[in-house]
N, C-alpha and C positions, 0 to 999 in steps of 0.2 A: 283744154290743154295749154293755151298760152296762159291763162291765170294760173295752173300749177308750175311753168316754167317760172313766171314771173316769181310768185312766193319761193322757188328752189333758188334762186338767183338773189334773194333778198336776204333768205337764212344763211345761203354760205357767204353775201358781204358780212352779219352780225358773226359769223364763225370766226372770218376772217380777221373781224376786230376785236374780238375777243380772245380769239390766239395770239394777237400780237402786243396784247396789254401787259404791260410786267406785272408781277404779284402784287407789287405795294396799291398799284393802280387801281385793280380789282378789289383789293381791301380798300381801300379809300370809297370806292362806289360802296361796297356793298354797306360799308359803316354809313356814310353817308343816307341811305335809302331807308336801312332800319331804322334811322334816328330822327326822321323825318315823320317814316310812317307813327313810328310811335307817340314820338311829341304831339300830335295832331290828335290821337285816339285820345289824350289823357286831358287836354286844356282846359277843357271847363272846369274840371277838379282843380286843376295847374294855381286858375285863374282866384277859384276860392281858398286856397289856400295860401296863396299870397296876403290875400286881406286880410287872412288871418293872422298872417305871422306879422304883419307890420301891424297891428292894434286898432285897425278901424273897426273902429266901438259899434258902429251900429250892424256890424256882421258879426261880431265876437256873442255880441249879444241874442243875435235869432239865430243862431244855431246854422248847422246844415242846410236843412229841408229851407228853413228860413231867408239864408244866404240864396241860396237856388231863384227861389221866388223873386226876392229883390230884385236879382241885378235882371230876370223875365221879365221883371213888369215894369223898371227902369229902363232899363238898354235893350229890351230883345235878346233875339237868339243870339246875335252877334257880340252881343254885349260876355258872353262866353269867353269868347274867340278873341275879345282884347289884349292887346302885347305879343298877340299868336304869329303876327307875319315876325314881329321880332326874335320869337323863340324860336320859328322853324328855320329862318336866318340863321341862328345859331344855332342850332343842334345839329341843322343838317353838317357843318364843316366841324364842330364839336364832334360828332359821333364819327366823322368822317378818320379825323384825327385821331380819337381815342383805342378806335379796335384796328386800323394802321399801326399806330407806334406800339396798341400793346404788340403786336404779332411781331411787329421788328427789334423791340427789345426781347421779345420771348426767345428769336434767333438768334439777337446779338450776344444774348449771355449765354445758350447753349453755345455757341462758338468760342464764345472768350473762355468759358470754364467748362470743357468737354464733359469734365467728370460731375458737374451741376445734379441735384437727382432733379428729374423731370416731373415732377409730382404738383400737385397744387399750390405750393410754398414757392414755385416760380411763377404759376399764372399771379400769386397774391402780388411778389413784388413786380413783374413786368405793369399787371395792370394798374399799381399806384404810380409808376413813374409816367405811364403813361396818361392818367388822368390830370395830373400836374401839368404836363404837357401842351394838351387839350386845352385847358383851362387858360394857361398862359397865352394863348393864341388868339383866342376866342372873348373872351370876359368881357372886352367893353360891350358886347353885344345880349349879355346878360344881364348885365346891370341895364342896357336902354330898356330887352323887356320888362325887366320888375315896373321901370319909372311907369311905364303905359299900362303894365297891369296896376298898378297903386290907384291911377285916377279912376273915380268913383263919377257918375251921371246921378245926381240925385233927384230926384221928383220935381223939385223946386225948380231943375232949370229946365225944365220939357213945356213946352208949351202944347195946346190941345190934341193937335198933329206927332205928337211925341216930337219934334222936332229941337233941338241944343239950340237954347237961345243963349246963354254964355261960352264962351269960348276956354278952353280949358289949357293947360299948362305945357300941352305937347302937342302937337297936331297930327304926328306921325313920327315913322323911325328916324327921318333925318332930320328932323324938327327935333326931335329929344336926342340926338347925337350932337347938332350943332350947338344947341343951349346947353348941356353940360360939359361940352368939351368949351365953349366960352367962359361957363363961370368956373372950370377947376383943370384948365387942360388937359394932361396924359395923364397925371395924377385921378382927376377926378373921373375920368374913364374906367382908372382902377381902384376908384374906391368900394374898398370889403373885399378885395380880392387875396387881403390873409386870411380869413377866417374860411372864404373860399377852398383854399391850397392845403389848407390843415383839414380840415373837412374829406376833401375828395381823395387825399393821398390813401387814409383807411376805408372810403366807401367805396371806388376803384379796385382798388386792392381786394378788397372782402366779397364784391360781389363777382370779377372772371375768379376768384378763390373759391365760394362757394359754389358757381355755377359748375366750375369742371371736377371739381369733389363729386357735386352728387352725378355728374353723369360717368363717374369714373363706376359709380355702383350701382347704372343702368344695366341690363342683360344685353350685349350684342345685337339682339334681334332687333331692342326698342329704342335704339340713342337715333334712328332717324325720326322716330313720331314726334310730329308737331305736336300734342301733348305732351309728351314726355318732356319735352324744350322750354313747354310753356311753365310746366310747373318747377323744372328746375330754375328757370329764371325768374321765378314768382319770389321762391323760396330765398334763393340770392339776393334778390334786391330787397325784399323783408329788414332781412337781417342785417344789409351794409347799412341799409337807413338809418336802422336802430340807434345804432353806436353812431351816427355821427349826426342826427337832425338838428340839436341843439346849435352845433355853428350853423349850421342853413339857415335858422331864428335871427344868430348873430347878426350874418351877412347880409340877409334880408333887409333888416332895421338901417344898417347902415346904409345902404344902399341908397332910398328911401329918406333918408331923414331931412334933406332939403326940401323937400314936398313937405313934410309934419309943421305945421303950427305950434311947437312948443318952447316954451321957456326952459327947457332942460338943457344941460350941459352938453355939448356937444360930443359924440362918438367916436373916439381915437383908434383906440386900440383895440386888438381882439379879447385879449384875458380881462380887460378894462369895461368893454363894453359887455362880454359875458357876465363878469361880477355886476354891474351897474342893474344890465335885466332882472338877476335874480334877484336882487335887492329893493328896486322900488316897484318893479312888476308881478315880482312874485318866482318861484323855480319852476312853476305851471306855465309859464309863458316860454319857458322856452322848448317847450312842448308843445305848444296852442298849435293845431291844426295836423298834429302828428296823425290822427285816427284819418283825419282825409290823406293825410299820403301816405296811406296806409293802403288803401283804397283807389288811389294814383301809380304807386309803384307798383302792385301788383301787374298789373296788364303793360304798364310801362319798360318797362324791365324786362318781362316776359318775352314782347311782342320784340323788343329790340333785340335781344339775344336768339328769338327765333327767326326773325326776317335775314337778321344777318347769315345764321346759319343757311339756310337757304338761298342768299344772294351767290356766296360763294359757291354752293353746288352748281348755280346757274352759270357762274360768270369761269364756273371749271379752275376754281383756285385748288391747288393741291394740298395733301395733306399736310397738318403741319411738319411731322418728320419728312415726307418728303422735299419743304418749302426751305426745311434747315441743309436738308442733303445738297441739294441745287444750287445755295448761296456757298455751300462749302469747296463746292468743287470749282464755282465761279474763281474765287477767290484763290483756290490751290492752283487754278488753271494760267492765274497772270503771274510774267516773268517775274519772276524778283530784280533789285536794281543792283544783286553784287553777280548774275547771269551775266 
C-alpha cells in the first residue's frame, strides 16, 4: 500500500511538471530526446561516411564491408562511436531547436497571415527557416565532431596490447574546440557553415514537407502507428538528402582541410570549392558515401520524426491547431497600449 502511495505521489509531481511546462518547452524536450535517440542508432554509419566524404583513400578504397572491418580491427567497437559524444552534444540542442522553431514559426505565420493555406507548402517553409536557425546555433559543434571523426588510429600506431602509442591531433571535445578556436577564432568555428546553410534551408524544408504530405494521405485510423511514422520519415529523409548531399561533400571537406596533408589550394568558397571537387576529384565525389547515407537516413530520420511524435503525446503537447488557437487568444487577451 505505501509503495502504491509513493509511485501515485511521484506521478502526480511528473503531472504536475508537465502541466506547468509551456508548449515551446515540451517541444524543445521532445526535439531534443528524438535527436539524441536517433544520432546514437545511426553513428557507426555516421562515422564511415565521413571518411568517406573527406577522401581518406584507404576507406574509399575497401569499400563498405571493408571500412567496417578496419576501423574493428583498428579501434574496436568504440572506434564507431568516435566524434559521437560530440555529435550527440550537438544534435541533442540542434534537434532541440529545430522542431521548437519549426512549430513556432508554423504558428507565427499562421497568425501573421490568417488566410496562409495550411497545407504542406507551410511545413516546407517553417521547416527551412527553421533548419537555418538550428544550424546557426549549433555549427561549431559540428564542425568539432567531423574534426574527431576525421582522425584515423592506424595499425602502425597500436602497439601489441592495441594500445595509442602516438598521440593524435585532438584529445577530446574541448581539446579540438580550444585548438581550433586558437588557430582561426569565431571564424574558424564557422568554417563551411555556407554550404551548411544553403544545404539545410532545402533538406529541412523538404523533409517536415514530405513527412506531413504523406501523413496527410495516411487513413485516420493509422497516422498514430509507429510504422506508419517510421516509413513516412524514411521516405522524407530519402528524398531531402537527395537534393542536397552534394554540399554535405562540400561542407565536410572544408571543415577538415586543416587536418589533410596537401599541397592543394586552399577551400574558400562554397560554388568555388564545389567547382574545384568536381574538377580534380571527379563529379563522383561529390557523391562518395551517398549509398551509406542512404542507409543512415533511413532509420535516422524515421526514428527522429517518430520519437518525437510520441514525446509530445507523452509530454501532452496539444494539437497543432489547437497550440495556434492558445497563442491567439494569448495575444488577443493583452491590453493594447491605446486601451
Amino acid at each position: 500500500m505505501e509503495n502504491d502511495r509513493d509511485e501515485g505521489e511521484k506521478g502526480m509531481f511528473l503531472d504536475g511538471i508537465i502541466e506547468s511546462m509551456p508548449v515551446f518547452a515540451k517541444e524543445l524536450v521532445a526535439g531534443g530526446v528524438a535527436g539524441g535517440i536517433a544520432k546514437t542508432v545511426v553513428a557507426p554509419l555516421d562515422r564511415v561516411k565521413i571518411l568517406f566524404q573527406t577522401q581518406r583513400a584507404e576507406f574509399q578504397s575497401t569499400g563498405l564491408l571493408g571500412s567496417v572491418k578496419k576501423i574493428a580491427k583498428t579501434e574496436g567497437l568504440m572506434g564507431f562511436y568516435r566524434g559521437n559524444g560530440a555529435s550527440v552534444a550537438r544534435i541533442v540542442p540542434y534537434a532541440a531547436l529545430h522542431y521548437m522553431a519549426y512549430e513556432q514559426y508554423r504558428r507565427w505565420i499562421i497568425h501573421t497571415f490568417p488566410n496562409v493555406w495550411r497545407g504542406p507548402i507551410l511545413d516546407l517553409v517553417a521547416g527551412s527557416f527553421a533548419g537555418g536557425t538550428a544550424v546557426l546555433f549549433t555549427y561549431p559543434l559540428d564542425l568539432i565532431r567531423t574534426k574527431l571523426a576525421y582522425q584515423v588510429v592506424s595499425s602502425s600506431k597500436l602497439n601489441i596490447q592495441k594500445v595509442v602509442i602516438k598521440e593524435q591531433v585532438y584529445r577530446g571535445i574541448l581539446d579540438c574546440f580550444s585548438k581550433t578556436y586558437k588557430e582561426g577564432g569565431i571564424r574558424g568555428l564557422y568554417r563551411g557553415v555556407a554550404p551548411t546553410i544553403y544545404g539545410i534551408f532545402p533538406y529541412a524544408g523538404l523533409k517536415f514537407y514530405f513527412y506531413e504530405e504523406m501523413k496527410c494521405h495516411v487513413p485516420e485510423e493509422n497516422k498514430n502507428s509507429i510504422m506508419v511514422k517510421l516509413m513516412c520519415g524514411s521516405v522524407a529523409g530519402l528524398i531531402g538528402q537527395t537534393f542536397t548531399y552534394p554540399l554535405d561533400v562540400v561542407r565536410r571537406q572544408m571543415q577538415v582541410q586543416k587536418l589533410v596533408a596537401s599541397n592543394s589550394a586552399e577551400l574558400k568558397g562554397t560554388m568555388e570549392t564545389l567547382a574545384m571537387i568536381a574538377q580534380k576529384q571527379g563529379w563522383k565525389q561529390l557523391f562518395s558515401g551517398l549509398s551509406i547515407n542512404y542507409i543512415r537516413v533511413v532509420p535516422s530520420v524515421a526514428i527522429g520524426f517518430t520519437v518525437y511524435d510520441n514525446m509530445k503525446t507523452c509530454l501532452r503537447v496539444p494539437s497543432r491547431e489547437a497550440a495556434v488557437g492558445v497563442v491567439a487568444s494569448k495575444r488577443n487577451s493583452q491590453p493594447s497600449l491605446d486601451s
